[in-house]
PLY file of the C-alpha trace (Angstrom):
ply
format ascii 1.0
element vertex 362
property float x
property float y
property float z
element edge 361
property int vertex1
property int vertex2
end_header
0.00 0.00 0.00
1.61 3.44 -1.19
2.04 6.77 0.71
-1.56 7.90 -0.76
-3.79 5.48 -0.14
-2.34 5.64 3.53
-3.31 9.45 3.28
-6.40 8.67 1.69
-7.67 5.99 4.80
-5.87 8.22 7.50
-8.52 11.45 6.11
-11.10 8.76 6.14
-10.83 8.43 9.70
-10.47 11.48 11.00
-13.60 12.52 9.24
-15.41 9.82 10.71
-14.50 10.88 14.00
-15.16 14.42 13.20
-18.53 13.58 12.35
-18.53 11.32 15.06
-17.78 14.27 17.52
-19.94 16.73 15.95
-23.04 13.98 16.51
-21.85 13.83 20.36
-21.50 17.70 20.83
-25.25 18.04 19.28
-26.60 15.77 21.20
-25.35 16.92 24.05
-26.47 20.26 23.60
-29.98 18.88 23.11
-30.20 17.20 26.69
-28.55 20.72 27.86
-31.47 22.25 26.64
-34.25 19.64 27.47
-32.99 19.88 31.05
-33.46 23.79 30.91
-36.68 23.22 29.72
-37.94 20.46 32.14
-36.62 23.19 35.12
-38.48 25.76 33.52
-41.75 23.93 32.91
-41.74 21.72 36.61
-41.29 25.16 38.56
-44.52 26.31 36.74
-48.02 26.98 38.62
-50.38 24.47 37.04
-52.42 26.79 36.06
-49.67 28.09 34.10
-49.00 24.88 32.21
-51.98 25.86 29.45
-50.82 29.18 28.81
-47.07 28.40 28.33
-48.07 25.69 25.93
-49.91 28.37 24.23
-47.17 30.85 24.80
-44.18 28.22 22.87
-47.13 27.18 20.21
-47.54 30.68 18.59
-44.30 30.32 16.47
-46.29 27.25 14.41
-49.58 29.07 14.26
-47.84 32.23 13.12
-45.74 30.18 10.48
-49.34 29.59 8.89
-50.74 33.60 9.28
-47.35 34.70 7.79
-49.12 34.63 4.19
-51.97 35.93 5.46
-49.84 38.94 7.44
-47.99 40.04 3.87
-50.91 40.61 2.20
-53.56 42.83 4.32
-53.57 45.76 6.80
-56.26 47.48 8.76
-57.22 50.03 5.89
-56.98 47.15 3.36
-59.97 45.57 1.71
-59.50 41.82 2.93
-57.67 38.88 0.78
-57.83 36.31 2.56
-59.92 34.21 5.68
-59.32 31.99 8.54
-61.26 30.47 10.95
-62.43 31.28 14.54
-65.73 33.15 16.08
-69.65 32.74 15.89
-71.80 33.15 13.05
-73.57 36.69 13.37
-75.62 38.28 10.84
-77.91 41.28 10.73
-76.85 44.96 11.35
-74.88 44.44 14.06
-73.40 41.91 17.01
-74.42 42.74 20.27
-71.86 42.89 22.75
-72.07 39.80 24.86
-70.22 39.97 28.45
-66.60 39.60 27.30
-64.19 39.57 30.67
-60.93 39.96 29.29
-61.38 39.60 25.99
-57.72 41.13 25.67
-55.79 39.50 28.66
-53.21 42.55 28.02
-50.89 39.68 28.36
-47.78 42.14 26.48
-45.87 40.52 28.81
-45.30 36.90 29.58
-48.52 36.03 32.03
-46.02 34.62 34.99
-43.05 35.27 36.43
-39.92 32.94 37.47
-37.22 33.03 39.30
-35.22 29.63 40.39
-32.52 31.14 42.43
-30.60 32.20 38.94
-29.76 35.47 41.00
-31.71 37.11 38.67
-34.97 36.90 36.37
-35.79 35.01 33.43
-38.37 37.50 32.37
-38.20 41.21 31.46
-40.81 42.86 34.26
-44.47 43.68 32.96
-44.77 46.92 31.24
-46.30 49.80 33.13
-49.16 50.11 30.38
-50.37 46.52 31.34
-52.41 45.60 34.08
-52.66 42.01 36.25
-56.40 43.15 36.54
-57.99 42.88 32.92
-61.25 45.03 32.47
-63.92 44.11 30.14
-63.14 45.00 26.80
-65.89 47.85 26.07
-64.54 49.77 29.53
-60.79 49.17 28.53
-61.92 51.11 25.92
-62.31 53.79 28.43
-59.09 53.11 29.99
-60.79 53.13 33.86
-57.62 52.54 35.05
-55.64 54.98 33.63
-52.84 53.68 32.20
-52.90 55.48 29.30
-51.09 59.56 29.41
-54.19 62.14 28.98
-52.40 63.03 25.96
-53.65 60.44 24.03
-57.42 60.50 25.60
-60.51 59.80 22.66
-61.95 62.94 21.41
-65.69 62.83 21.57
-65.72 63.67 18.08
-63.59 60.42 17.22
-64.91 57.81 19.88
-67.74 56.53 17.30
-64.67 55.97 14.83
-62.11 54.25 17.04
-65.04 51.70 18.50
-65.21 50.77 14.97
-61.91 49.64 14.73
-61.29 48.57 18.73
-63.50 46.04 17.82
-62.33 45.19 14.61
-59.12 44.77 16.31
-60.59 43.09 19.71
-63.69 41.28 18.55
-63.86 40.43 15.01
-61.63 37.14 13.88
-60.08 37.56 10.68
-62.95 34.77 9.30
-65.84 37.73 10.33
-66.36 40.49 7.36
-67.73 43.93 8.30
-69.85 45.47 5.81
-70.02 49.23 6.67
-70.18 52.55 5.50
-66.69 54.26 4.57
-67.71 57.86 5.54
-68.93 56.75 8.53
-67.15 53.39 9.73
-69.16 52.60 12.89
-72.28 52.34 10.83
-72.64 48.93 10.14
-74.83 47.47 7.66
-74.21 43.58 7.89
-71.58 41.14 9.50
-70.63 38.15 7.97
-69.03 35.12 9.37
-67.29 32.46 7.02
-66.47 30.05 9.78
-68.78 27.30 9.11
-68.54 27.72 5.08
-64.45 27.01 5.37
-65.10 24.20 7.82
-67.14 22.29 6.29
-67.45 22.87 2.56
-66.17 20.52 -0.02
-62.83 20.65 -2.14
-59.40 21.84 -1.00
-59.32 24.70 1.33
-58.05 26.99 -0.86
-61.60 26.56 -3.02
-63.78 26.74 0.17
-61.86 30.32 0.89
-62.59 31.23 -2.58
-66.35 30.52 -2.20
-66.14 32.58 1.35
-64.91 35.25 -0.56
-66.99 35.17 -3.16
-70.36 34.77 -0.95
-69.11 38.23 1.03
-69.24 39.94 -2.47
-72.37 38.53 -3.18
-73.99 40.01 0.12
-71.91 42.97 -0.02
-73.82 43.69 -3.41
-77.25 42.85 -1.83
-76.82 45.54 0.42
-75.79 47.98 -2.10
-78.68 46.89 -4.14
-81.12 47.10 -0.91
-80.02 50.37 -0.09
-80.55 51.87 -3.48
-84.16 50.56 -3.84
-84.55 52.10 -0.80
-83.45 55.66 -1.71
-86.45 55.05 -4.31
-88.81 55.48 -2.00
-91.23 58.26 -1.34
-91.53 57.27 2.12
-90.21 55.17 4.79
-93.28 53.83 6.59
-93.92 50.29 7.49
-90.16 49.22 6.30
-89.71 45.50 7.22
-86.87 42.99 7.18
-83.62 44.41 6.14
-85.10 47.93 4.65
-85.67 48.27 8.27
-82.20 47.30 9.69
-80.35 49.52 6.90
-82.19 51.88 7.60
-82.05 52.57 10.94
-78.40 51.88 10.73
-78.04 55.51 9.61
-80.52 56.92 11.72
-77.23 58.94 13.15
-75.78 60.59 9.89
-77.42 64.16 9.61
-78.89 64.63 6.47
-81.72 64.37 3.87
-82.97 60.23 4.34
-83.09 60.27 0.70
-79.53 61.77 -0.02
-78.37 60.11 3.03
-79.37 56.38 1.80
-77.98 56.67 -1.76
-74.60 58.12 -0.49
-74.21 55.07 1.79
-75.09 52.67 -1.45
-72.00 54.59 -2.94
-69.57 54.08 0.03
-69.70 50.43 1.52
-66.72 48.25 1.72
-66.06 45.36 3.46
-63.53 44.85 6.51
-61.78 41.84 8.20
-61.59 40.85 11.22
-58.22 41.33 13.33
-58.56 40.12 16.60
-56.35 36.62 16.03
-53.69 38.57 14.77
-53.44 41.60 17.21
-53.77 38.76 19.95
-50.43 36.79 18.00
-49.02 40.11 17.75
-49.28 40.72 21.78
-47.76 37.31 22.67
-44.60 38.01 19.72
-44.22 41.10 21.62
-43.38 39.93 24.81
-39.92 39.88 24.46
-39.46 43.35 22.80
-41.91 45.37 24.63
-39.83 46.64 27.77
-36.73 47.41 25.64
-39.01 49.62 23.19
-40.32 51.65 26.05
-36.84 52.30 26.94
-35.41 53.54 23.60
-38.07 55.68 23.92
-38.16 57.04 26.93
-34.34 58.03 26.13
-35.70 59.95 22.96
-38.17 61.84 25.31
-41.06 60.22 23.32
-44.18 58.78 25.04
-43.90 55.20 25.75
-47.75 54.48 24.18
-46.00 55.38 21.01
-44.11 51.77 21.37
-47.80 50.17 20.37
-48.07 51.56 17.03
-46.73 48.38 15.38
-49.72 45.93 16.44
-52.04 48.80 13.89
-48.67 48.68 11.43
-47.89 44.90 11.30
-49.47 43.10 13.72
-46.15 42.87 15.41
-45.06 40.24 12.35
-41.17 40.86 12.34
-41.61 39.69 9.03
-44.46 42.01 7.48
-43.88 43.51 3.86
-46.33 45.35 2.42
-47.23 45.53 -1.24
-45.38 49.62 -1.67
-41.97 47.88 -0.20
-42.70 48.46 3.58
-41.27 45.73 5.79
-40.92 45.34 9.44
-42.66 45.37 12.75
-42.62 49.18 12.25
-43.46 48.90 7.88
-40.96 51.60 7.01
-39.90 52.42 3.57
-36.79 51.79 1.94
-35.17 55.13 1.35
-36.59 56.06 4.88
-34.85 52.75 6.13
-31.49 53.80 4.32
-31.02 57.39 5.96
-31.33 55.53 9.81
-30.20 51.50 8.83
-28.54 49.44 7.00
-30.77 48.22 3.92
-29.25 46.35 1.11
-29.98 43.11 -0.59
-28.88 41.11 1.55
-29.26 43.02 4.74
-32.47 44.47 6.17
-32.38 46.10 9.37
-35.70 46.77 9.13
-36.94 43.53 10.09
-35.26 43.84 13.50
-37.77 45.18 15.98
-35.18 47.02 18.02
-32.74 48.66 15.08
-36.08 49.40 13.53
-37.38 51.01 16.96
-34.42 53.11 17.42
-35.33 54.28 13.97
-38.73 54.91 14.33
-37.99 56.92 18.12
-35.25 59.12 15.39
-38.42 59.38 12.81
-41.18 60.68 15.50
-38.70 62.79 17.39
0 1
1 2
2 3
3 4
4 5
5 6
6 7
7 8
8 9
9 10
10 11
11 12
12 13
13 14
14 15
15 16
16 17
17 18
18 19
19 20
20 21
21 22
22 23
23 24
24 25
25 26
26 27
27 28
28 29
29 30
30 31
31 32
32 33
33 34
34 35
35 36
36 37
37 38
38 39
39 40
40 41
41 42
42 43
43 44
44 45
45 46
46 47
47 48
48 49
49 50
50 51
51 52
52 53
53 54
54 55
55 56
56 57
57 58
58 59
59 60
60 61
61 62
62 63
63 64
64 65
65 66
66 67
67 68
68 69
69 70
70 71
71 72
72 73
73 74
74 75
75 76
76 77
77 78
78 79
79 80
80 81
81 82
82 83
83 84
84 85
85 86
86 87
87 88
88 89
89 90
90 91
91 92
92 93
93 94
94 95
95 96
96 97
97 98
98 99
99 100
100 101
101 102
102 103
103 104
104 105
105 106
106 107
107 108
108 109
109 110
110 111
111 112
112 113
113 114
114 115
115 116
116 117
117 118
118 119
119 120
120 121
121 122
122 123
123 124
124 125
125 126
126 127
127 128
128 129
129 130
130 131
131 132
132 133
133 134
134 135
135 136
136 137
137 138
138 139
139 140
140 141
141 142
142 143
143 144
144 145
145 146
146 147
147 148
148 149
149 150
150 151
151 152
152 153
153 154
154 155
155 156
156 157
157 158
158 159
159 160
160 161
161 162
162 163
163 164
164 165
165 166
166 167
167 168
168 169
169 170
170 171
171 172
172 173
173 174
174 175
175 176
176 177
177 178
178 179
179 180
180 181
181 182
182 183
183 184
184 185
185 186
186 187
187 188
188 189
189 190
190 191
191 192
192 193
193 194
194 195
195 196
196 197
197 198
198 199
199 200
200 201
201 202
202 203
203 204
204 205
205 206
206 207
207 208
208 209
209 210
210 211
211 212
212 213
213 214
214 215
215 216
216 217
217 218
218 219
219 220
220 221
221 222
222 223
223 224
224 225
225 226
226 227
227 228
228 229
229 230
230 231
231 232
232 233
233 234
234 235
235 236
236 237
237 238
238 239
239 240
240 241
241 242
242 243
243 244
244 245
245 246
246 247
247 248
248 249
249 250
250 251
251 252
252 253
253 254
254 255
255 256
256 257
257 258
258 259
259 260
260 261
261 262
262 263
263 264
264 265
265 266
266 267
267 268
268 269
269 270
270 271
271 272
272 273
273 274
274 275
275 276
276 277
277 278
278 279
279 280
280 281
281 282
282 283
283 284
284 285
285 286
286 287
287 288
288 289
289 290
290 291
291 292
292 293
293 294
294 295
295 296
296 297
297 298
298 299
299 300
300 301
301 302
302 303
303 304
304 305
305 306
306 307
307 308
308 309
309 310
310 311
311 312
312 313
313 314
314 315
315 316
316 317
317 318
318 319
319 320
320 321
321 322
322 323
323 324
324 325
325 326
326 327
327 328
328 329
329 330
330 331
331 332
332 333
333 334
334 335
335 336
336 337
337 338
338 339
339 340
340 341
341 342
342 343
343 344
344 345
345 346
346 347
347 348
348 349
349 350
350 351
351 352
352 353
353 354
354 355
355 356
356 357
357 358
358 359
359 360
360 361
């Protein structure tokens, strides 16, 4: 046997026990980790166990929003559906008693600390409460957590219900039909649950038959509302002449004039509610340092929640103009305050692109 094919075995071998090494040292680092995990996870409250399986699950059920996140923001006429929330129909859903609908959970909902010498978890932020209120008074903010600064004009409250409960109540399955003018009138909700569940063919067909059903009522009530600006008067109105219009009872105006303006100015909403609530659990982790950077630029710390309206909190959101991260700013913006380049985006890091957006509002 010749000088190579001794080289040739010798490499053989020590690649094997490379590989061999490299196979120990992984899974090694595995049991490392289970351990950490079983510490974590046995030093729980019980009643904890359900929520930090939720808590580590969110990362698989927002690998199958992320298509869904690209595509659609608040102001956007919806693409796409999910599932989630009952079937309502008619002008509007009553509230039903909803104790803590949002669990203001923008922290982790527990605390630990096993003797480390310090904490696992970054402390709760001082615009979250232990105490959730029900949703319609946390609209209210009873418990002031919120800076006067940013307190509802009476002129606007009618227009930001509309949306905290597009945001709070509505599922991204539920469609809004209302009037653009004047958002909080609402002419017909529309839930696609049961027709995604259980309709046949692929999924991706049963979507495109929700879809197309919302269009098809969406026209109905155009079609409604403009036989009903035909009339010479609006006695005895039954079914849904009478729910549309008493829906605008509230805009000032000729009934006539006011009627075939609305059948000019409907469009359809979706529900947001499953992905503001994925957005609060993402944010967890980057909460407490945003309020910081902040609070170092002399800007108010409720200024830190502006991405859950922007992005949902997706650290991966782009939107159809070129916008991209938590915070969905631009490219040339991005390039006078971070690094963007083909194969660099600091705009998908929450806290390069918070440090950004503190520079931008300032």
């Amino acid at each position: 046997m010749g000088p190579r094919e001794l080289n040739g075995q010798f490499d053989h071998r020590v690649k094997s026990r490379s590989r061999i090494s490299a196979i120990l040292l992984f899974l090694l680092s595995l049991t490392g980790l289970s351990f950490l995990l079983f510490v974590l996870v046995i030093n729980l409250p019980e009643s904890s166990l359900t929520k930090t399986y939720s808590e580590l699950s969110i990362q698989w059920a927002w690998e199958q929003a992320e298509d869904a996140f690209y595509t659609f923001f608040p102001e956007s006429e919806e693409r796409d559906e999910a599932n989630q929330i009952e079937t309502v129909s008619g002008i509007s859903a009553e509230d039903q008693p909803e104790p803590s609908v949002l669990e203001d959970s923008t922290s982790w909902p527990f605390s630990l600390d096993l003797n480390f010498g310090f904490s696992l978890f970054e402390e709760t932020s001082p615009l979250v409460d232990p105490q959730p209120v029900p949703r319609l008074q946390s609209l209210n903010d009873p418990l002031g957590r919120i800076s006067s600064e940013f307190d509802i004009p009476k002129d606007l409250y009618d227009r930001t219900r509309f949306w905290f409960d597009i945001y709070t109540k509505h599922d991204s399955n539920v469609h809004v039909i209302h009037h653009t003018r004047y958002p909080w009138v609402v002419f017909k909700i529309i839930d696609t649950r049961e027709m995604i569940a259980t309709g046949k063919g692929p999924l991706w067909l049963r979507r495109e038959r929700a879809l197309k059903h919302v269009s098809r009522e969406k026209v109905k009530v155009i079609r409604r509302l403009r036989q009903l600006a035909k009339r010479k008067n609006f006695k005895r109105l039954k079914g849904i002449d009478r729910e549309l219009y008493e829906a605008l009872n509230e805009v000032p105006g000729q009934r006539r004039q006011v009627i075939r303006f609305a059948s000019r100015n409907i469009r359809s909403q979706l529900g947001q509610k499953d992905f503001f609530v994925g957005g609060l659990k993402a944010s967890g982790r980057y909460l407490p340092h945003m309020e910081k950077i902040f609070l170092e630029q002399g800007l108010p710390i409720e200024l830190t929640r502006m991405p859950f309206v922007e992005s949902s909190f997706n650290v991966k959101a782009e939107s159809k103009v070129g916008a991209s991260g938590i915070w969905q700013i631009m490219p040339r913006t991005g390039r006078a305050y971070l690094k963007v380049t083909h194969n660099i985006d600091e705009r998908n890091s929450p806290l390069k692109a918070t440090k950004a957006a503190a520079r931008i509002l300032r």
